[in-house]
FIKOLZA-1660 file (N, C-alpha, C; in steps of 0.1 Angstrom, whole numbers, plus 5000, padded with zeros to 4 digits):
% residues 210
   i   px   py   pz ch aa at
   1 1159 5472 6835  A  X  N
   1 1172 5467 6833  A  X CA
   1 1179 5472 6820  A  X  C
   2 1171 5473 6810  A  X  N
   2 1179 5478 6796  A  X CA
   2 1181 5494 6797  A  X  C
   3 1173 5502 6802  A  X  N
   3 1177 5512 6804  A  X CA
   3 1192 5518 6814  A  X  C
   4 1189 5507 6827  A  X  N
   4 1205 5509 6838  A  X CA
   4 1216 5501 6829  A  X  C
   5 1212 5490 6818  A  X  N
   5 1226 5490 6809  A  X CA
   5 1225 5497 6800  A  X  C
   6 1219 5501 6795  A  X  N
   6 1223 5514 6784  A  X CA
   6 1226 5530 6787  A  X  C
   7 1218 5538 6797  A  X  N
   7 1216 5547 6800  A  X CA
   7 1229 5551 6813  A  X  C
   8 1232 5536 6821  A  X  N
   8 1237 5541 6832  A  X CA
   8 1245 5528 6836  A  X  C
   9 1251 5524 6826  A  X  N
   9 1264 5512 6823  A  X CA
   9 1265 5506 6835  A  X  C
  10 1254 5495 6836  A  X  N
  10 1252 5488 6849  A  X CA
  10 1263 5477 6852  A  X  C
  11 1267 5470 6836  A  X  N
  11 1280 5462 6838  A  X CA
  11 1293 5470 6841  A  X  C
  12 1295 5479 6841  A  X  N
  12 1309 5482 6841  A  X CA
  12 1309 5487 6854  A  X  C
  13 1294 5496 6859  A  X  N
  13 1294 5498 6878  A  X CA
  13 1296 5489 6883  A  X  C
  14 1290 5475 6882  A  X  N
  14 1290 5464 6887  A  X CA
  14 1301 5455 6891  A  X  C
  15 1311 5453 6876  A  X  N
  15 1326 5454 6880  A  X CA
  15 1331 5460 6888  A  X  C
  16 1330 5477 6889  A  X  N
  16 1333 5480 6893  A  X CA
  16 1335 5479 6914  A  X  C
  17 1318 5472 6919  A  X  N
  17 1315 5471 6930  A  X CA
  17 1323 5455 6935  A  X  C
  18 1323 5448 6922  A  X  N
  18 1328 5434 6925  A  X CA
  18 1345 5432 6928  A  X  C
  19 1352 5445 6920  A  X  N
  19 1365 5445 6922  A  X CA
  19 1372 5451 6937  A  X  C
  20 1356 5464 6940  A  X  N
  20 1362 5468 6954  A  X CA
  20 1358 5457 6968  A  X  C
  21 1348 5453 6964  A  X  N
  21 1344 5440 6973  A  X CA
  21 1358 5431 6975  A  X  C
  22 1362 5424 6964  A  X  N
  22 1366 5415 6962  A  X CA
  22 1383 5417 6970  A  X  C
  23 1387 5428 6967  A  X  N
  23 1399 5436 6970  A  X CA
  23 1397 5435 6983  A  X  C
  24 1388 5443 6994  A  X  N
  24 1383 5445 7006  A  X CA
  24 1382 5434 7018  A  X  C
  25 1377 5423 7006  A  X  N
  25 1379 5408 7012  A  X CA
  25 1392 5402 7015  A  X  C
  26 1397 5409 7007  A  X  N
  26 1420 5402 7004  A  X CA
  26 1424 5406 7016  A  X  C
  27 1416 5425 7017  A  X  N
  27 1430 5429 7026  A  X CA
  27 1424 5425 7039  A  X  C
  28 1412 5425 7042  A  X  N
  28 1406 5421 7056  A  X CA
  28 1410 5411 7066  A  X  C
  29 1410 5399 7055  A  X  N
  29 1416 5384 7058  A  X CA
  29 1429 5385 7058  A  X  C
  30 1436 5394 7052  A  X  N
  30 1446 5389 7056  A  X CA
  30 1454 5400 7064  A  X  C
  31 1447 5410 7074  A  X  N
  31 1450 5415 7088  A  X CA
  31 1444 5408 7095  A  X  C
  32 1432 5402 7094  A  X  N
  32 1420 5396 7106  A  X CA
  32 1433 5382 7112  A  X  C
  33 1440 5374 7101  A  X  N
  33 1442 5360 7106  A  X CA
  33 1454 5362 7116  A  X  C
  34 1465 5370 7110  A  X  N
  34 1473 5369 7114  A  X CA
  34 1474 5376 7127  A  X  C
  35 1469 5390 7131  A  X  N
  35 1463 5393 7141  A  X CA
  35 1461 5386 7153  A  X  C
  36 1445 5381 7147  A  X  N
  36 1442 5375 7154  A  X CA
  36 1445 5361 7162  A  X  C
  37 1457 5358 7157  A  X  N
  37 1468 5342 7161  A  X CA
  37 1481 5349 7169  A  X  C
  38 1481 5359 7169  A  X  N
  38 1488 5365 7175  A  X CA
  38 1482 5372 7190  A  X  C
  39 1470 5374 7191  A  X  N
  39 1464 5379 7199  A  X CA
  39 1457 5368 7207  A  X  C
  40 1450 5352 7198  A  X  N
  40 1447 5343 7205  A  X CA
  40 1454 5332 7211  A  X  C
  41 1467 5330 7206  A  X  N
  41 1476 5323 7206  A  X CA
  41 1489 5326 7219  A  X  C
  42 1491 5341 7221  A  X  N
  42 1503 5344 7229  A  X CA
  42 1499 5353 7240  A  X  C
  43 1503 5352 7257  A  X  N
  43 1491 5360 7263  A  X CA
  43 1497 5373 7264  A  X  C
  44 1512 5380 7256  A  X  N
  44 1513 5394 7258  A  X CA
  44 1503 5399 7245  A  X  C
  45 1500 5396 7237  A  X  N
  45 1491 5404 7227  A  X CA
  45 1480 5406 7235  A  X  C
  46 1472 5388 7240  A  X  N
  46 1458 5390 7250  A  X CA
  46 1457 5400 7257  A  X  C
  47 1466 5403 7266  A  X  N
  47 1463 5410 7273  A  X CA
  47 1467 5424 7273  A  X  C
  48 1471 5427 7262  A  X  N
  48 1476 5439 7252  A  X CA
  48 1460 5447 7249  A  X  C
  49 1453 5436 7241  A  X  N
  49 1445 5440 7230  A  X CA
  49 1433 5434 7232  A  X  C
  50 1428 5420 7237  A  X  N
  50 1416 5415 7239  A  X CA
  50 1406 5429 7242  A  X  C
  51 1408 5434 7250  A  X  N
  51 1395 5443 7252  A  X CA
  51 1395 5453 7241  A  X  C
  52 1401 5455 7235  A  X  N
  52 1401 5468 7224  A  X CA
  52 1390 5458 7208  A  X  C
  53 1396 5449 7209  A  X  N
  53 1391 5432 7200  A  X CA
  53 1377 5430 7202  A  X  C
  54 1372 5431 7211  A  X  N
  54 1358 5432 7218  A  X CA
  54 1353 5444 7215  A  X  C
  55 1359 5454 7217  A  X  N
  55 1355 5469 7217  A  X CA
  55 1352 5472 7201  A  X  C
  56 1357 5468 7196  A  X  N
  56 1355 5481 7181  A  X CA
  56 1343 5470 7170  A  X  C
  57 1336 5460 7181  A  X  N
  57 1324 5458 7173  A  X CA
  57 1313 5466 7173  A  X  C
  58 1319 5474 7180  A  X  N
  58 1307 5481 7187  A  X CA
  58 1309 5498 7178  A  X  C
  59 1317 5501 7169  A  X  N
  59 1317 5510 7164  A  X CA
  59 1308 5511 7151  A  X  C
  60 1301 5525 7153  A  X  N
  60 1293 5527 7140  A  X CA
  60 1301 5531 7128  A  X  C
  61 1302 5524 7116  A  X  N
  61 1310 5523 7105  A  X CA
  61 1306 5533 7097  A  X  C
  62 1297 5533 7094  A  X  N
  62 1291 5546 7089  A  X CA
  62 1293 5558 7090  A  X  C
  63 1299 5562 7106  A  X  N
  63 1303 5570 7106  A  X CA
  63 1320 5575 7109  A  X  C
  64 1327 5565 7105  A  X  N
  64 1340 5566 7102  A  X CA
  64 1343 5567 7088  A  X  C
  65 1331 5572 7081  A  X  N
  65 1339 5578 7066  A  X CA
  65 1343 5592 7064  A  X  C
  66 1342 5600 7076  A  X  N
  66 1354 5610 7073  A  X CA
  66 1367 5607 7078  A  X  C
  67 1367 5597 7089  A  X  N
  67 1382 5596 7089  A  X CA
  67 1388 5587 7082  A  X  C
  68 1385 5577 7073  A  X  N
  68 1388 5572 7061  A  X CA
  68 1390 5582 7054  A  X  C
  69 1385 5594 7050  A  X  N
  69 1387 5598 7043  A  X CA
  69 1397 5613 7041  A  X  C
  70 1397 5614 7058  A  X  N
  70 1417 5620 7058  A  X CA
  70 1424 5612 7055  A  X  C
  71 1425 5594 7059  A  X  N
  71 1433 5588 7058  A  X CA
  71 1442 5587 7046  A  X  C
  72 1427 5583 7038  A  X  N
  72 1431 5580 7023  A  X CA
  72 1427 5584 7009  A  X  C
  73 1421 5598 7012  A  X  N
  73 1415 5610 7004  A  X CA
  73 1405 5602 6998  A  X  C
  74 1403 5599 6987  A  X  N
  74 1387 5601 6981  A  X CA
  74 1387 5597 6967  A  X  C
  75 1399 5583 6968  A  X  N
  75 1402 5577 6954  A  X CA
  75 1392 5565 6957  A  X  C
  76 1399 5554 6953  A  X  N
  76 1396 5538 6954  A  X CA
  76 1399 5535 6964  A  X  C
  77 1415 5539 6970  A  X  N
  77 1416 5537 6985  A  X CA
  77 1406 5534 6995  A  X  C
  78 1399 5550 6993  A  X  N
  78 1390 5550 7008  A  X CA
  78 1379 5540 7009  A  X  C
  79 1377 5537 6995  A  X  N
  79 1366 5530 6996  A  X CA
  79 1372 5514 6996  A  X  C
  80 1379 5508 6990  A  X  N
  80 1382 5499 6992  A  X CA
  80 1385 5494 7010  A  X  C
  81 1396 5500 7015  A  X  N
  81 1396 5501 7027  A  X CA
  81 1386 5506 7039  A  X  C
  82 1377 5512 7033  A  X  N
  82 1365 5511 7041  A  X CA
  82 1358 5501 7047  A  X  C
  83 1356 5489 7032  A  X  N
  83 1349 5476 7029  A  X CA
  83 1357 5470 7039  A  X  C
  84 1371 5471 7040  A  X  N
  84 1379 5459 7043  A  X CA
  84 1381 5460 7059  A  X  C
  85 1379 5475 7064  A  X  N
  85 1372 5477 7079  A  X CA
  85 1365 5474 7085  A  X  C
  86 1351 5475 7078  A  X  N
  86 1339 5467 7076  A  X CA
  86 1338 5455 7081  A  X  C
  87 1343 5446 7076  A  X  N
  87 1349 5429 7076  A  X CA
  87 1355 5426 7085  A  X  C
  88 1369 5433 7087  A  X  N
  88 1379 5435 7098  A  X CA
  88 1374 5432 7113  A  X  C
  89 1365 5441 7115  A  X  N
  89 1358 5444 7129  A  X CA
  89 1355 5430 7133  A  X  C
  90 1348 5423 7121  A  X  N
  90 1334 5410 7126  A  X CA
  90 1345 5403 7129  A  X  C
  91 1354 5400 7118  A  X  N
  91 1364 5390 7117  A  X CA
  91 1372 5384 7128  A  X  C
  92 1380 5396 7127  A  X  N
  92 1391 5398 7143  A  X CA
  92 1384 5390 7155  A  X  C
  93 1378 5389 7160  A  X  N
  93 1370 5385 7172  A  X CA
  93 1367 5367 7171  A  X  C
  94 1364 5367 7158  A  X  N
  94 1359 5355 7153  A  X CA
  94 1370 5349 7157  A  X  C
  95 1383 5350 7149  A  X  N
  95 1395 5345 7145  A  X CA
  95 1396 5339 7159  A  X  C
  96 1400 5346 7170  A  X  N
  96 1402 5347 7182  A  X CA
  96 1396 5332 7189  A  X  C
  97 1381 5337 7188  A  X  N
  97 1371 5326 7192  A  X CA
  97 1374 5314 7188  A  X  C
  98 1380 5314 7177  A  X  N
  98 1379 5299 7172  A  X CA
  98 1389 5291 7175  A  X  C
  99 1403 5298 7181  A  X  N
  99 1414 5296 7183  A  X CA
  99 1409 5291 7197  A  X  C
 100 1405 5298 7205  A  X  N
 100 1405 5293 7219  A  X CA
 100 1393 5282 7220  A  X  C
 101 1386 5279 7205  A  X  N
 101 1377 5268 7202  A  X CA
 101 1385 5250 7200  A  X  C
 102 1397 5254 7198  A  X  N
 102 1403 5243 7193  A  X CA
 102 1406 5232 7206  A  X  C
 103 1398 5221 7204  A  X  N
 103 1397 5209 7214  A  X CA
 103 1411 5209 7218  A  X  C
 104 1413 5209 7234  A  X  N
 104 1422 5206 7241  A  X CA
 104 1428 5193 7237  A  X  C
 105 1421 5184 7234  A  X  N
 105 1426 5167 7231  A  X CA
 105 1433 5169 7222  A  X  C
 106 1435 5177 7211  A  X  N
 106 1442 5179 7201  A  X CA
 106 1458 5188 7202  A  X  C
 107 1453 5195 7212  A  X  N
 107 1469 5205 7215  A  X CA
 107 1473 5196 7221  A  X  C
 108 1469 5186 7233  A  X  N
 108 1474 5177 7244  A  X CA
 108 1482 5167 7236  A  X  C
 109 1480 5162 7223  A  X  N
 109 1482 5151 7221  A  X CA
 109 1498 5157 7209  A  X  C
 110 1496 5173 7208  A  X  N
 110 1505 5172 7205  A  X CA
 110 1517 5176 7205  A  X  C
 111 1519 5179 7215  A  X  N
 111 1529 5182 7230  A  X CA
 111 1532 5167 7233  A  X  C
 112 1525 5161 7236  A  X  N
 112 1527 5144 7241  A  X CA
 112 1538 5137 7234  A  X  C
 113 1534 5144 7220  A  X  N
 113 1544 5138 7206  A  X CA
 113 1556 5143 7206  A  X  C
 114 1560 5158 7219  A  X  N
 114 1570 5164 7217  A  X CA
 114 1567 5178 7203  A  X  C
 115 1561 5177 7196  A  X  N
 115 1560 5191 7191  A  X CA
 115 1560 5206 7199  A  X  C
 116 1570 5208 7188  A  X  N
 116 1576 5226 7192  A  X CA
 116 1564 5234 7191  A  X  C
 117 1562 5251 7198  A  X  N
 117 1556 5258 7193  A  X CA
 117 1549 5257 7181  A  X  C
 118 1557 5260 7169  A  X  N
 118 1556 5266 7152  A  X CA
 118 1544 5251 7152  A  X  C
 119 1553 5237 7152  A  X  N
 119 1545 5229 7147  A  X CA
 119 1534 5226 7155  A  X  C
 120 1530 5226 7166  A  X  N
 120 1517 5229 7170  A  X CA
 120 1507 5234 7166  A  X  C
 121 1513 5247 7167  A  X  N
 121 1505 5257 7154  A  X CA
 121 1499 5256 7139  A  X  C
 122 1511 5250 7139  A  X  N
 122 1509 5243 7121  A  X CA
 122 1502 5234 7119  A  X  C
 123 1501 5222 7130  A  X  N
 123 1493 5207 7127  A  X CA
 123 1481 5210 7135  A  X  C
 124 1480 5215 7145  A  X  N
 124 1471 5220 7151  A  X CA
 124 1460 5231 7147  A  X  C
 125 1464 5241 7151  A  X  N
 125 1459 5252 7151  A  X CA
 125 1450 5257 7134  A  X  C
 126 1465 5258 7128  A  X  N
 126 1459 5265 7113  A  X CA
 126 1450 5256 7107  A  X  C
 127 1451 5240 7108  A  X  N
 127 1441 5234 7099  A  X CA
 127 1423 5236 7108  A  X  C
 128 1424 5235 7124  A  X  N
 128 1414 5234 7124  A  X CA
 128 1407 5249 7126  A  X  C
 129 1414 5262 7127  A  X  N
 129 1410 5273 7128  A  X CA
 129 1403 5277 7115  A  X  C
 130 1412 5270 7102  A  X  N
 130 1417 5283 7092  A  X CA
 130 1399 5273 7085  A  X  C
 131 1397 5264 7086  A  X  N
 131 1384 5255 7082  A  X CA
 131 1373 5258 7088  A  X  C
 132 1370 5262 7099  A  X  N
 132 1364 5271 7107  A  X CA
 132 1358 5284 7100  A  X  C
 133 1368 5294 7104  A  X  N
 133 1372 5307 7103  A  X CA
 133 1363 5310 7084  A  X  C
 134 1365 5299 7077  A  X  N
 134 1361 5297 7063  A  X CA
 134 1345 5301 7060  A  X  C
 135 1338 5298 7073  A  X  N
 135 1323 5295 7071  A  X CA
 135 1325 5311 7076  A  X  C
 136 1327 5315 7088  A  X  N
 136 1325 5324 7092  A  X CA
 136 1330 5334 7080  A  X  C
 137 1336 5337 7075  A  X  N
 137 1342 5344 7065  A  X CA
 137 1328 5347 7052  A  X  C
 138 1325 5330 7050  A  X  N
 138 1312 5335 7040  A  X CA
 138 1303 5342 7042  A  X  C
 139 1298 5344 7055  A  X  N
 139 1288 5348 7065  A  X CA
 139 1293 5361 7062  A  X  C
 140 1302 5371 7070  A  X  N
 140 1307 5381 7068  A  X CA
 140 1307 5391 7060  A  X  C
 141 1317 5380 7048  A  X  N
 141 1318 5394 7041  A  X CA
 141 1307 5397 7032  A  X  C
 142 1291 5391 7033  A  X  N
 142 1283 5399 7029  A  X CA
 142 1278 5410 7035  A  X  C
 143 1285 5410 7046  A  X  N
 143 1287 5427 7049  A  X CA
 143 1288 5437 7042  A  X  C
 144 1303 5436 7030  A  X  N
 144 1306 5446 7027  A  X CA
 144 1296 5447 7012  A  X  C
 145 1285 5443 7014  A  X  N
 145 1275 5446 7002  A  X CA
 145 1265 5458 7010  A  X  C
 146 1263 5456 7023  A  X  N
 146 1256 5464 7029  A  X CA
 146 1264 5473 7029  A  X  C
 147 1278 5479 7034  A  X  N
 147 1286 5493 7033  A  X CA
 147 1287 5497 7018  A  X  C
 148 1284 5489 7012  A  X  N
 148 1291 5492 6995  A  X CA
 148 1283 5506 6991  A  X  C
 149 1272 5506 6994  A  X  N
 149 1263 5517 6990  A  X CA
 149 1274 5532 6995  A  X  C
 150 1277 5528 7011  A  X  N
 150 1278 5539 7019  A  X CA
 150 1295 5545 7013  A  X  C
 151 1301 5532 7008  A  X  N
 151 1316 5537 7000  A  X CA
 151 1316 5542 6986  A  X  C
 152 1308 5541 6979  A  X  N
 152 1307 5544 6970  A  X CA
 152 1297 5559 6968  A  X  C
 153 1295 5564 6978  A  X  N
 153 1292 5575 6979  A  X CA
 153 1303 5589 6977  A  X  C
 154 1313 5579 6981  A  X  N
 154 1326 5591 6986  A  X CA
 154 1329 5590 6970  A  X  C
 155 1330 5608 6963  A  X  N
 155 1335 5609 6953  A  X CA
 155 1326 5603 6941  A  X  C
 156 1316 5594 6943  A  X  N
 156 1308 5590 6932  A  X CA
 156 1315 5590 6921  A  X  C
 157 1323 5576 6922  A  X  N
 157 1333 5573 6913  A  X CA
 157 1324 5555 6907  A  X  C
 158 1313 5557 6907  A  X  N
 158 1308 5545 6898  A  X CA
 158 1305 5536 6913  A  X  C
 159 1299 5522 6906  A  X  N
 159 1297 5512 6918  A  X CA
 159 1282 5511 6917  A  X  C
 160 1277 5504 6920  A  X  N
 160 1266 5498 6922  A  X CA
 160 1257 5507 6936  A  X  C
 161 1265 5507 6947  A  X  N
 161 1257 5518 6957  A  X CA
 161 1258 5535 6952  A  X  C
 162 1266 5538 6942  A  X  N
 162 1259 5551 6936  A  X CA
 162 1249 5551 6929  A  X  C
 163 1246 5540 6918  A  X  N
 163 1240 5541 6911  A  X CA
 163 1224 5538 6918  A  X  C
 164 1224 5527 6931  A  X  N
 164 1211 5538 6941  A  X CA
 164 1207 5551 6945  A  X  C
 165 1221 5556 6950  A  X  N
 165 1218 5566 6954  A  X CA
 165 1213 5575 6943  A  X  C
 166 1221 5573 6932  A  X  N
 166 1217 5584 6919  A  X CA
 166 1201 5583 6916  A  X  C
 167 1195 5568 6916  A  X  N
 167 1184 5566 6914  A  X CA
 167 1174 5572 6921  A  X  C
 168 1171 5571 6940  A  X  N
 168 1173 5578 6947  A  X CA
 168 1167 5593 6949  A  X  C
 169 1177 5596 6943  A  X  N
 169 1175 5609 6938  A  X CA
 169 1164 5615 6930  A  X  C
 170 1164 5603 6921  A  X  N
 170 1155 5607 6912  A  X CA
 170 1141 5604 6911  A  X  C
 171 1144 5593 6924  A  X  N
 171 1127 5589 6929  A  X CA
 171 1128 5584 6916  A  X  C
 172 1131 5574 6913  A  X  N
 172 1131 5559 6900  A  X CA
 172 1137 5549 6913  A  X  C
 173 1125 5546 6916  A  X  N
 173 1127 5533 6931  A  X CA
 173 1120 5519 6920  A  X  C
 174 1121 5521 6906  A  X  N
 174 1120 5515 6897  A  X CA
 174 1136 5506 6898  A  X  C
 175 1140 5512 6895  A  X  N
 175 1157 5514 6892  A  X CA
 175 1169 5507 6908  A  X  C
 176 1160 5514 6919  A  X  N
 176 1168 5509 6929  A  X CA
 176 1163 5495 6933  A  X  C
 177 1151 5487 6929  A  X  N
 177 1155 5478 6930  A  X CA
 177 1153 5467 6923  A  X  C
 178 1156 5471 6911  A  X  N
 178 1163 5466 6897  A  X CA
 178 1177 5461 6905  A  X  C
 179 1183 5477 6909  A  X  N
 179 1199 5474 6915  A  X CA
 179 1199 5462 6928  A  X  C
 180 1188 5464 6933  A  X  N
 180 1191 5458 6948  A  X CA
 180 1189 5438 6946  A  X  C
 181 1183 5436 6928  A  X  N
 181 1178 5423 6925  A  X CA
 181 1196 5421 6923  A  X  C
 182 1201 5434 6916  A  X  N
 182 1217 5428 6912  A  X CA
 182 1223 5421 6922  A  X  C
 183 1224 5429 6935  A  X  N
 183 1232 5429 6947  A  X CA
 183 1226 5412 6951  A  X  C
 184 1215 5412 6956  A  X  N
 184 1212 5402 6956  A  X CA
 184 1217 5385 6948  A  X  C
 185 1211 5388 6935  A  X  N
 185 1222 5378 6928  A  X CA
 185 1236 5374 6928  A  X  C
 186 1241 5389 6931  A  X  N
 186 1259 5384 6936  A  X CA
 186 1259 5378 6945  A  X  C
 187 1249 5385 6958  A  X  N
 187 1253 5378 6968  A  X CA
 187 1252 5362 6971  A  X  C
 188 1243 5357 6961  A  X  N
 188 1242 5344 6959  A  X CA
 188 1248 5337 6952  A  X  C
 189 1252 5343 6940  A  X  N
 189 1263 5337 6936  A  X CA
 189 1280 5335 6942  A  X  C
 190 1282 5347 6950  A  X  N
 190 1292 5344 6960  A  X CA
 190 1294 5336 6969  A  X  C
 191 1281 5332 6978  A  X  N
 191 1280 5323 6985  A  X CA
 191 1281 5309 6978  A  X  C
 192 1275 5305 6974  A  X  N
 192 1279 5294 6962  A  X CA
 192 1296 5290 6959  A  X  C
 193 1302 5305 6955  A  X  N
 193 1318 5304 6951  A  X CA
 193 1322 5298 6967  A  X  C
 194 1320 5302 6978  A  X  N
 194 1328 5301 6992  A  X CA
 194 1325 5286 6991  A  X  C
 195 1311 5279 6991  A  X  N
 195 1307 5269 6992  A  X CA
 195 1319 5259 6990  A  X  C
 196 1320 5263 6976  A  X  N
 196 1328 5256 6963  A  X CA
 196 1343 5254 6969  A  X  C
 197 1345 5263 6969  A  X  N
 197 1360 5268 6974  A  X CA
 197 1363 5261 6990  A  X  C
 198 1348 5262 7000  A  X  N
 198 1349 5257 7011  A  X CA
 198 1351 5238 7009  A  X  C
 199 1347 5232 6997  A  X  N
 199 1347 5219 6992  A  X CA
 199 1360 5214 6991  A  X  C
 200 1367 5227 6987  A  X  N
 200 1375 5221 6977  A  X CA
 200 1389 5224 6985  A  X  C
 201 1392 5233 6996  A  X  N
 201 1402 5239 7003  A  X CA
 201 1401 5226 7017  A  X  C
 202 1389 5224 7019  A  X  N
 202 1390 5219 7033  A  X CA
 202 1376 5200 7031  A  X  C
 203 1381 5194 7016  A  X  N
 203 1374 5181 7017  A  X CA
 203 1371 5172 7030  A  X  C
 204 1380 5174 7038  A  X  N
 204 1375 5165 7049  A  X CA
 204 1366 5167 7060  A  X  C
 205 1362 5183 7056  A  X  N
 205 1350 5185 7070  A  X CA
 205 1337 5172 7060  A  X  C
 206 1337 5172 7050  A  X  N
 206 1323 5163 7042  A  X CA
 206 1327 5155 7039  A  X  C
 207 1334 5147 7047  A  X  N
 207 1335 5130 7048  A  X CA
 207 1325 5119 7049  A  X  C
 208 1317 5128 7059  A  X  N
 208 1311 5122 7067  A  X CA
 208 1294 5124 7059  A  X  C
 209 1295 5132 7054  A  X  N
 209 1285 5133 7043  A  X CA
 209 1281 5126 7033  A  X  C
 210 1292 5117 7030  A  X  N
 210 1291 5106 7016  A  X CA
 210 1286 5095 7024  A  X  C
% end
């Protein structure tokens, strides 16, 4: 460890993996929801797109980094948007599922009340999807720890998965999993943050806990 922070600036890769993570996660979530309520919600999207929705879980990601990489050349782009592909895929589907998860007794009752579309949606839908959708979300996006290696290949512009690969290289499997204790610890300390954030966004699933 003193040598990957002195020799091969483990904090500042590190940032560097946590800001494209972190980025990847913004833009993921926020194509997966609205998509996906649009697709679960209304039957010309359903039956537009449900099978394509289903379909691209099934794509190897790995090997869509050259067309990421006409996309968006070989800056921060590719790789951020990589991550946020990554995520995207699981997500999208999820979204969906959860929507057509939401207890009938609850849509029923609020139609009964006279509620419009929007507000259905709103008293309905968003609180119990978006509470849901939360756990699944934690789950997820430790995905993009597993792609991070494969994005940060492109252009070897810093990051935590070059600094394996560089290791790697050098046959110092000393070093890689030094790195892989890092990844690890984030990952646990992220899970923790969702936890936190899942307490504090959505108090009433742990009512029933006290």
């Amino acid at each position: 460890f003193e040598e990957l922070h002195i020799k091969d600036f483990l904090i500042e890769n590190t940032g560097r993996s946590i800001y494209r993570n972190f980025y990847g996660y913004i833009k993921a979530i926020a194509y997966a929801l609205p998509v996906g309520f649009l697709i679960g919600l209304f039957p010309l999207f359903r039956a537009l797109f449900s099978k394509y929705v289903d379909a691209i879980r099934f794509i190897p990601l790995t090997a869509t980094t050259g067309i990421f990489i006409i996309w968006y050349g070989i800056g921060e782009a590719v790789k951020v948007n990589f991550l946020a592909f990554g995520i995207f895929v699981y997500l999208l589907p999820i979204v969906v599922q959860r929507i057509d998860g939401v207890e009938k007794v609850y849509r029923q009752t609020a139609k009964t009340m006279g509620a419009s579309m929007w507000q259905e949606i709103k008293t309905v839908y968003i609180p119990s999807v978006f509470s849901r959708v939360f756990d699944d979300i934690r789950v997820i996006v430790a995905i993009s720890w597993t792609y991070i290696v494969v994005a940060e290949l492109i252009n070897n512009h810093g990051g935590l998965g070059y600094m394996i690969h560089k290791a790697a290289r050098q046959s110092r499997i000393d070093k890689v999993f030094a790195i892989l204790l890092v990844i690890i610890i984030l990952g646990v300390l992220q899970d923790f943050l969702f936890k936190w954030l899942d307490k504090v966004l959505f108090p009433y699933k742990y009512t029933n806990n006290k």
